[in-house]
N, C-alpha and C positions, 0 to 999 in steps of 0.2 A: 757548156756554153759554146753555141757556134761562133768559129772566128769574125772578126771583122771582115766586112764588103770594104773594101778599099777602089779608090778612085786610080787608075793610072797616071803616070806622070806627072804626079803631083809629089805634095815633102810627104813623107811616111813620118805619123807621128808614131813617137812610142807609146805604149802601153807599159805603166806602171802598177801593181798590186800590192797590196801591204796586207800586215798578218791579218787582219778585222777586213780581210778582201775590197777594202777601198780602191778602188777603178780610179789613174788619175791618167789625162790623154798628155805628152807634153812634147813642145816642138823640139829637135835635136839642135836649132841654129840657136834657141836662146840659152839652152843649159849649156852649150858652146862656150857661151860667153863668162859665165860661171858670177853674173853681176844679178843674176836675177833669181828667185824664187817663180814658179808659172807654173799653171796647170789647169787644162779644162776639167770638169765633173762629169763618173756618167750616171747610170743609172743605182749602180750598183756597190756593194759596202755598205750602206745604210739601215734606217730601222724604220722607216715609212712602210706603208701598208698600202693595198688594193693598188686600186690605179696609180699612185706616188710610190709604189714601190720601186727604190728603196730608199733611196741617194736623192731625196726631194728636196733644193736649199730654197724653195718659196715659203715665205711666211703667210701669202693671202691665201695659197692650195692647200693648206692645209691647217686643218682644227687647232691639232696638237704642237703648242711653242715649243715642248720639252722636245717632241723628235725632232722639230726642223733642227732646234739647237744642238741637238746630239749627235744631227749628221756633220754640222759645221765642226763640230767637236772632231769628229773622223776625220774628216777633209781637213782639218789645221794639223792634227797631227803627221797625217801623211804626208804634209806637205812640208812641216817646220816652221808652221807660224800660228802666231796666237789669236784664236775667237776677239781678244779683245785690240788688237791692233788693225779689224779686217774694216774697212769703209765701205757701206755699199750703197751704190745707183737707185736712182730710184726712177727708172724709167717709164716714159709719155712716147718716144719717137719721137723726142726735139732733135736739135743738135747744141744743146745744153750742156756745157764742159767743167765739174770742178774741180778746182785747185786742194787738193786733198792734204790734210794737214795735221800733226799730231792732237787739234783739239778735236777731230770729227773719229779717232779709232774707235772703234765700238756703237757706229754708228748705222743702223737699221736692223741691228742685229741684238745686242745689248742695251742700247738706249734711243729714244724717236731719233730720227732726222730733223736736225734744222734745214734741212732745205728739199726743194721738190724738183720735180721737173730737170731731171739732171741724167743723160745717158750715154757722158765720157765723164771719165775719171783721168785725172794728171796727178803727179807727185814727182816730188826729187828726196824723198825723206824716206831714209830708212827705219824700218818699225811701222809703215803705215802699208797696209797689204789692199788694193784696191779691189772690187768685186762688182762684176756684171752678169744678168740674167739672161736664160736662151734659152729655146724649145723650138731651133728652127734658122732664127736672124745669125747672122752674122760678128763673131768676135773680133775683136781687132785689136794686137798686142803691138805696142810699142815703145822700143827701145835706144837711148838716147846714148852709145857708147862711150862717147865721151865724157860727157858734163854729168852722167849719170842719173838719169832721168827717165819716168816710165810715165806712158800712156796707154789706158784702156777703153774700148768703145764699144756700143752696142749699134749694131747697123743692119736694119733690115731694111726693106725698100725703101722706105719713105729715105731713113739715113744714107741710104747706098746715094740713094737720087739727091738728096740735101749735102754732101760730100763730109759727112761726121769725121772720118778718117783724116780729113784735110783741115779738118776747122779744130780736132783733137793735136793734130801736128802744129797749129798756130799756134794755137795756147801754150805750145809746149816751147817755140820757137817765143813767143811775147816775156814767158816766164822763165825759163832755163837757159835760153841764148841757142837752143837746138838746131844744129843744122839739119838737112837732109844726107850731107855724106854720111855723116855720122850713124843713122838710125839705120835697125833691125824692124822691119815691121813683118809680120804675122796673121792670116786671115787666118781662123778658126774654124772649128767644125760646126757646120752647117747645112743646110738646105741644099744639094747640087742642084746645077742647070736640068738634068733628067729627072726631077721630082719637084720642079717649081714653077708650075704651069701657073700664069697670070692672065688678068684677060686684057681688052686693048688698052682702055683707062690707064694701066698700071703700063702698059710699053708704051703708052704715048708720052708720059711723063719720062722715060729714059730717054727717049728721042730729044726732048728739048734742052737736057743738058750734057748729052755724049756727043761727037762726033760720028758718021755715015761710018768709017773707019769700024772704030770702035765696037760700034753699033753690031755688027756683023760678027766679033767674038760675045756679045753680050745676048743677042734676042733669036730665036729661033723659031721662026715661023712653023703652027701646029696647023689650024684652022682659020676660018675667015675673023674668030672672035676671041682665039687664044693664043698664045706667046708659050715658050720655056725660057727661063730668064736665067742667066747662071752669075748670081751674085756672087761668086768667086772674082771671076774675070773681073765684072766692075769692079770690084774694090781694089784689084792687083791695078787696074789700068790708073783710077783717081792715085794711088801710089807712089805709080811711076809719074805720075805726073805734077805729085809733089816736089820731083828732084831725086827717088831713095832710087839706091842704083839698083835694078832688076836683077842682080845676084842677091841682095838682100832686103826683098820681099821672098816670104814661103807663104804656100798656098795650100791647107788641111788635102789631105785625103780620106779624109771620115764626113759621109753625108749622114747627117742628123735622121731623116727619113726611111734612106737605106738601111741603117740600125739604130729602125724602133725599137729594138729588143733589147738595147743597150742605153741608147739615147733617148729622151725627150723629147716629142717631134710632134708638135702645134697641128701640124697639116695632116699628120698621121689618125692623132687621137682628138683632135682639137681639143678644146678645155677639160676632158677625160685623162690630164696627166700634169706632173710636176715640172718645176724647171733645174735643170742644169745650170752652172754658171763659170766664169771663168775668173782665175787668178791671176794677180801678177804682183810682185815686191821687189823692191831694190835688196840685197843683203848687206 
């Protein structure tokens, strides 16, 4: 397997493997903190086939319940958590945030969802492991050091532009008392600005809620009719601009796209592929 394409100057995630060759990506600031369980998903360890090979944890891409569930089965044990404490998202691109709670563990995964439209996850309870999908958007890991409390989010443009990362920290601040000193936050791997050409429609909506400033590390002019957009930056800038101090935001160096051969990447294969998803638990 060729190595990782790595982004410069950004956090170097680790690369973790287990015996069953489960691929888990994890950032070195949160295991730092030794409060959290976390781990992106990539391709590989799994028992999916063809185009979902291998490490596929969507239920709608694929036929077969038994392997999605056998990969979840891999990915908890690698990780130290249990298929039936995992909650998962059930994501639209709202900025729909829930309160994740011991009666929902086992939920889209083991038994229906009671609820829809939802693509943040919050919790301060240990034993409940929240879970978001990706094949491209943006993850977003946070961590509340004090009060002990975690937020996870799914943020691709519509969310990058609707500030999910900001409206996931209010919830977090409504319900746990969360300051902004306090928090670790984490952009994940994803889509870089050199693989995420948009066209005007899509940068004109970044203009009406960024700064001319900002603007200028976020859009990069291609052509008369396209942009490269680097959802990185946005989500670090909405961040900082929550209050979290810029030594504690980290920023992936794994572009989703760059390694298709690894990762799941929407833009790559479009609907010819499975998704990845990301973890996170209090311990």
């Amino acid at each position: 397997m060729p190595e990782w394409i790595r982004k410069d100057n950004k956090e170097r995630l680790k690369e973790e493997v287990d015996a069953n060759l489960v691929s888990l990506l994890k950032f070195p600031a949160l295991e730092a903190t030794n409060l959290v369980k976390h781990a992106f998903s990539t391709r590989m360890g799994g028992v999916s086939t063809g185009y979902l090979s291998s490490m596929n944890l969507s239920f709608t891409k694929e036929n077969s319940y038994d392997n999605v569930l056998e990969n979840y089965k891999r990915v908890s044990k690698a990780l130290g958590v249990d298929v039936e404490d995992m909650v998962l998202s059930y994501q639209t691109h709202t900025t729909n945030v829930l309160k994740a709670e011991s009666k929902h563990r086992g939920s889209g995964i083991l038994r229906k969802r009671e609820y829809g439209d939802v693509d943040a996850l919050i919790t301060n309870e240990k034993g409940v492991c929240l879970v978001t999908f990706f094949a491209d958007c943006v993850p977003i890991y946070l961590l509340d050091t004090k009060n002990k409390a975690i937020g996870l989010a799914h943020s691709g443009w519509r969310g990058t532009v609707e500030r999910i990362s900001e409206k996931t920290f209010a919830a977090m601040q409504s319900n746990y008392v969360s300051r902004a000193e306090d928090m670790i936050a984490c952009v994940g791997p994803s889509i870089c600005a050199d693989c995420y050409e948009v066209g005007v429609e899509v940068a004109d909506k970044f203009r009406e809620v960024f700064s001319e400033k900002s603007l200028e590390s976020i859009l990069k002019f291609k052509d008369e009719t396209h942009y490269m957009l680097d959802l990185w930056e946005a989500n670090k800038i909405i961040l900082e601009d929550i209050g979290i101090d810029p030594s504690n935001v980290h920023v992936t160096d794994i572009c989703t796209y760059c390694n298709h051969d690894k990762l799941f990447s929407h833009r790559y294969a479009g609907e010819q592929r499975g998704n990845m998803a990301a973890f996170l638990a209090l311990k």
